[in-house]
N, C-alpha and C positions, 0 to 999 in steps of 0.2 A: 504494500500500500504506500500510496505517496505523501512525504509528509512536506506540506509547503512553509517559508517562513515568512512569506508576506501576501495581504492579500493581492487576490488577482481578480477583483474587480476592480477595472479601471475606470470611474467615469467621467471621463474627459470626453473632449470633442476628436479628438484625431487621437490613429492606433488603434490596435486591439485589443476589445476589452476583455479577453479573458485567454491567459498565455499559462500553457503549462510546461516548465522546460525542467527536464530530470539530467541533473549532476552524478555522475555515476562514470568509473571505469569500465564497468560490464559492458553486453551487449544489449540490453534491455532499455529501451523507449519506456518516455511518459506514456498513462495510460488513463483514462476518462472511465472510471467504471461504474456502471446502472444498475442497479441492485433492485430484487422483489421480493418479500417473503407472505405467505397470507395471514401472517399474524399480525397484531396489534400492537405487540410489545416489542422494542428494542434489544435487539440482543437475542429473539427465538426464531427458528426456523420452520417456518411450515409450508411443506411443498405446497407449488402452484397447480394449477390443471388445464389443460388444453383448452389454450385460446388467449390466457389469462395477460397480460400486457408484462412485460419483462421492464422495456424501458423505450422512452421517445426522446426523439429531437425534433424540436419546431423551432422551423425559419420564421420570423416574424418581421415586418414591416408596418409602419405608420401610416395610414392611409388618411391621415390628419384628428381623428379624431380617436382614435384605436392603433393597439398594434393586432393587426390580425396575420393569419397562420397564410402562409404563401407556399411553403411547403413543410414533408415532414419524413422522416422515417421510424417509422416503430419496430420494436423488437417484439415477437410474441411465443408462446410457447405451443408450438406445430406436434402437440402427440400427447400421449401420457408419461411424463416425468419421473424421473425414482433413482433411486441410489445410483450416483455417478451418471447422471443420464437426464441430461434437459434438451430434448428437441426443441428447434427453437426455426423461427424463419424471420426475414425481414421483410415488411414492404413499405415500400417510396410511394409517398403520395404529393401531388401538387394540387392546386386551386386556380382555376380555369379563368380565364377572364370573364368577370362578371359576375361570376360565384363566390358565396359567402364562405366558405367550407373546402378543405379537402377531398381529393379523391384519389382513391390507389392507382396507381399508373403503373406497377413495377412491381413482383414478389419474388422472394426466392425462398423454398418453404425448406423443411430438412432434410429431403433429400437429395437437393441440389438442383432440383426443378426451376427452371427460371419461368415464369410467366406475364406476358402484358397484356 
């Protein structure tokens, strides 16, 4: 796990607001990790179940009054989950001109199936 020693929101006007860079000899890259458990409590683990959302990333922009979602990709769990074994798939979604909302554009489920 990464441990940072300053924050990395930056909110200024120019730059990138949010930089992860890992100091290390090894071979091993920073790494962004999205985490799911079905519990409530911190710190306990209870498998998820197919379909259940793993993790998102949403692109967002300002349309002057909002930032709404332009696009996105979700991580989701593609099967039944169990010891050492989370099938998982991604899919890419955009927002269409004119449309309020996202739409899948893009999947790749766990078996490596790509579909549009």
């Amino acid at each position: 796990m990464l441990r940072f020693k300053k924050p990395l929101w930056n909110g200024n006007t120019g730059g990138n607001n949010f930089t992860g860079i890992r100091y290390s000899t090894g071979a091993g890259g920073a790494q962004l990790v999205l985490g799911h458990s079905q519990s409530g409590t911190i710190g306990s683990n209870v498998v998820l179940s197919n379909n259940d959302y793993i993790g998102s990333v949403e692109f967002r922009g300002a349309d002057g009054t909002n930032y709404l979602v332009g696009a996105g990709i979700d991580a989701l769990v593609d099967g039944n989950p169990g010891t050492n074994d989370m099938p998982g798939r991604l899919v890419f979604s955009t927002t269409a001109d004119g449309a309020s909302s996202p739409t899948e554009r893009l999947r790749i489920d766990s078996s490596g199936n790509v579909g549009i």
